[in-house]
N, C-alpha and C positions, 0 to 999 in steps of 0.2 A: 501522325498518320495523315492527318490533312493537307499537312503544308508538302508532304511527300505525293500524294495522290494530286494536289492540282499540278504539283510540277508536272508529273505521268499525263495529266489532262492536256499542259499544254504543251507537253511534246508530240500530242495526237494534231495540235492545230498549226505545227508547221509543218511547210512543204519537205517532200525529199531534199530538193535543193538548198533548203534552210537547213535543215541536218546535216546538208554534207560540208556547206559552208561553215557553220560550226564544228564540226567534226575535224575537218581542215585547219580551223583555225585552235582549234586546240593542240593539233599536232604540231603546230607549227612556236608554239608556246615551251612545249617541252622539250624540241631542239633547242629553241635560245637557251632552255636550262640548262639542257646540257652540255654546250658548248661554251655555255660560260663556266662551268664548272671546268670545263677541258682547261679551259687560256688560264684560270687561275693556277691549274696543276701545273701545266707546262712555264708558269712564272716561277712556280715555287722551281719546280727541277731547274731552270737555267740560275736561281739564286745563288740553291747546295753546289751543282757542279760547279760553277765559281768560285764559291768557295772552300769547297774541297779541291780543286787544281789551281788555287793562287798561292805562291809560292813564300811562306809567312817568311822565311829567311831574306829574300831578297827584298821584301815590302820595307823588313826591318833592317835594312842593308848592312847585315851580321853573317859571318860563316856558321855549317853548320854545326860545328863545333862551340860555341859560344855556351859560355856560363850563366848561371844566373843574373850574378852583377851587369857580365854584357847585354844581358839580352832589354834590363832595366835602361840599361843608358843610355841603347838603342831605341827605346821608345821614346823616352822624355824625347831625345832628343830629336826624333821625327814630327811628334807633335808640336812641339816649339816653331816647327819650320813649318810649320799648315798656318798659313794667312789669309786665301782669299775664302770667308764662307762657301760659298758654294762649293770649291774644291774641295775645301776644308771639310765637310761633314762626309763625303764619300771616301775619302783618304783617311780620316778620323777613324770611320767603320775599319776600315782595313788594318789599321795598325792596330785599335783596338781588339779585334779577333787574333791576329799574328801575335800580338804580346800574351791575350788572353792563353794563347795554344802552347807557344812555347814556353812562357813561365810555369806551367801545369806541365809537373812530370810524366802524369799519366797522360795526357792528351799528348805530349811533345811526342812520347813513345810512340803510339801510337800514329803521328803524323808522320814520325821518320819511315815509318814502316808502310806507307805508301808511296 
């Protein structure tokens, strides 16, 4: 109760202008939050849509018809061909996921189906 009641104390000892400058400046605190929470979301959605409309068959450069075995050999042999790091780890993701989807029967289904 004390340490609440001087806060009340010395909110009597600043000016209106002090209050509105704080008050301001608070507001303006919880826009940054909010808008950083926006640009995080809007990272994640441009992530999914990505990788929900990349096209795991041509990643894997296999028809859609391909077998397990192909879809196997299609991988190895895409990452075999990833040389320079840098490309390498974002093409890596990519075939990683494409192999992940399409060797999974239920994901495959379900991928053909969009």
């Amino acid at each position: 109760l004390v340490a609440s009641s001087e806060g009340c104390n010395m909110a009597l000892f600043l000016s209106r202008l002090e209050r509105q400058v704080l008050a301001g400046f608070a507001i303006c605190v919880v826009v940054m939050a909010v808008l950083h929470e926006v640009m995080q979301l809007k990272e994640l959605a441009e992530t999914i849509q990505t990788q929900i409309l990349e096209d795991h068959y041509a990643t894997l450069g296999i028809e859609a018809g391909a077998n397990s075995a192909e879809i196997t050999t299609a991988f190895r042999r895409a990452t075999n061909q990833l040389n320079s790091k840098q490309k390498a780890e974002t093409a890596r993701a990519k075939v990683n996921v494409a192999y992940e989807t399409l060797s999974n029967e239920a994901l495959r289904s379900a991928y053909d189906k969009h």
